[in-house]
N, C-alpha and C positions, 0 to 999 in steps of 0.2 A: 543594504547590500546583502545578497544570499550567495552562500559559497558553496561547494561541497566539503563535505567535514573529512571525510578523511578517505584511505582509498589510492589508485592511479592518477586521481585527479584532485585529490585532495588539496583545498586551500583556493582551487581554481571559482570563479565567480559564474553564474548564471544570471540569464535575462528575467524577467517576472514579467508577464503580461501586466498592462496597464489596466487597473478600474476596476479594485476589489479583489484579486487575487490575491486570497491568505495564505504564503508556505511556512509549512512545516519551519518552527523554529532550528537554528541547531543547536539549541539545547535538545530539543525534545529530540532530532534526529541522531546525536548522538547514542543519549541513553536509549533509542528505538534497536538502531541497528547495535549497539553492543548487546544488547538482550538478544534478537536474529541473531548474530551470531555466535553466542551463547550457547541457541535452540542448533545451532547449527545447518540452517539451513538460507546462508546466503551465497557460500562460493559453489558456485555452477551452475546457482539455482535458476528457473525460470519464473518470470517474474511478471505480473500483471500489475501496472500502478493505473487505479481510477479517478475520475476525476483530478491528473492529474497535474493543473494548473502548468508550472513552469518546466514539473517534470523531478521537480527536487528530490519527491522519495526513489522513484526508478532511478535518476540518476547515480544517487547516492547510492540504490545498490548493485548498478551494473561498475558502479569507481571501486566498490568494494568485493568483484569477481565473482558477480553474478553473469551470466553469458549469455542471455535470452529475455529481455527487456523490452513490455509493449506498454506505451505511454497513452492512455484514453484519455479525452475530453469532447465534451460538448461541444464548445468554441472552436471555430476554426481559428480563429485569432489566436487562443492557447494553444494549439498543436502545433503554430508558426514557430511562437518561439521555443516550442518544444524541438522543435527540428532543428532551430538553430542552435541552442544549446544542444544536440545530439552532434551537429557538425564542429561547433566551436571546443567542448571537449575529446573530441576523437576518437568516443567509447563506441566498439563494434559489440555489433548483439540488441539496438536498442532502434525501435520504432515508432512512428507516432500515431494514431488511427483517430480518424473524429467521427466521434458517436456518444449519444447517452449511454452511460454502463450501463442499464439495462438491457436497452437495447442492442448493445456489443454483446452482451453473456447470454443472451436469447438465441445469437449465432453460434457456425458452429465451431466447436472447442480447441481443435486441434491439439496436441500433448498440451496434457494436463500440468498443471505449473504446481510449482512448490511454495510461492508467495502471494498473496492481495492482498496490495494496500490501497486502503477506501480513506481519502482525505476528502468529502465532499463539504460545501462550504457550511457551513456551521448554522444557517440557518433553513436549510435543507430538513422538511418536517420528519416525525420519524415514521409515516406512511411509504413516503417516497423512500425511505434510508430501507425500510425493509424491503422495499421489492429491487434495487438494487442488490440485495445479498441472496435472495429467493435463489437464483439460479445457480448461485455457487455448491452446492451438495448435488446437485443432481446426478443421479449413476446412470444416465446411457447419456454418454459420449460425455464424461464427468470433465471439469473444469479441475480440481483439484488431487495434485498426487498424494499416493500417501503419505504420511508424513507431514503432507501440507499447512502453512499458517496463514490466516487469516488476520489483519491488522486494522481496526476503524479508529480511527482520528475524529474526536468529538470535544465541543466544549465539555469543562467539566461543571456545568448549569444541563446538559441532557439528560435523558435519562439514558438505561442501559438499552445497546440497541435489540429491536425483537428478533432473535437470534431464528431461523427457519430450521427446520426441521432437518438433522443433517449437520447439524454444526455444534459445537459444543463451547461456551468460554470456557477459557482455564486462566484467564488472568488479568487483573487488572491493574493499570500506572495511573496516577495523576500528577502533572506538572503542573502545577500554577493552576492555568484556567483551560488547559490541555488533559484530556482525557484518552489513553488510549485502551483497547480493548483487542485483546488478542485470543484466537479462538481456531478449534481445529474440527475434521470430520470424527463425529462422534461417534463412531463406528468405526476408526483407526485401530487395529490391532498396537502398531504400535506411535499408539497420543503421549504426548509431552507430558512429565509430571508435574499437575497444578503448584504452582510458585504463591498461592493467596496467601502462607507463614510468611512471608517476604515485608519487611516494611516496604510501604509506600512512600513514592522519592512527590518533594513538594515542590 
């Protein structure tokens, strides 16, 4: 069963696409979004979730008052019930689009968002992982506000992803066999200060 963790809608259950669709633990979506909201950028933010299966990370943070909520996947089968869990929970602000994120971040940008969260499936090589992030830095007709965070979801058997030019980590989580990687434009006057003193949660 996957629920949302906490939020408007917190406790409420969502559908999962049938046949290999891995979401976001909520273990891990807990401590995700209490760290965003830490960082301070999830009430009002706009929000980009890719690859994003059931919908789980977006939902979670449009339940937690984010206000502009666009749900990518390849499958149409997954933006189905992406749309139903967008109608079954009753969050405004939240869409669903079917396309490879690359191919979505190759179009064009419209306001530039404050979040991307990249959960693409784990065994996703990391050629393919980098050109889905390739577009996110670009400055004419930029994808990303200042301030903006970037979030990729990997085993923790990956390696670290090839960050493009334009993008900066500043931190790393491991859960279990959960890997998250969070990361800003590195050219942000004002970037998040690096958390890497921080013990690592297991």
């Amino acid at each position: 069963m996957t629920r949302i963790v906490a939020g408007s809608a917190g406790g409420r259950r969502i559908d999962v696409p049938a046949g290999g669709t891995r979401p976001t633990s909520e273990r891990v979506r807990e401590a995700l979004f209490g760290r965003l909201e830490h960082y301070g950028v999830i009430d009002g933010a706009r929000v980009l979730d890719l690859c994003a299966g059931s919908g789980a990370l977006g939902l979670e943070a449009a339940s937690r008052g984010a206000t502009d909520v666009t749900l990518v996947d390849a499958s149409r089968r997954a933006t189905r019930v992406c749309d139903a869990n967008i109608r079954a929970l009753g969050l405004r602000g939240v869409r669903s689009a079917t396309a490879k994120a690359e191919a979505f971040l190759a179009g064009a940008a419209g306001a530039p968002v404050d979040l991307v969260l990249l959960d693409p499936p784990y065994d996703v090589d990391e050629t393919t992982l980098a050109a889905m992030l390739a577009p996110l830095p670009r400055r004419q007709h930029p994808w990303l506000a200042p301030g903006a965070v970037v979030v990729v979801e990997r085993s923790s058997r990956s390696p670290e992803p090839k960050w493009p030019a334009g993008l900066r980590c500043f931190s790393t989580r491991k859960y279990g066999e959960t890997t998250l990687w969070f990361a800003e434009p590195d050219d942000d006057d004002a970037a998040i200060e690096t958390d890497a003193a921080e013990p690592t949660a297991n």
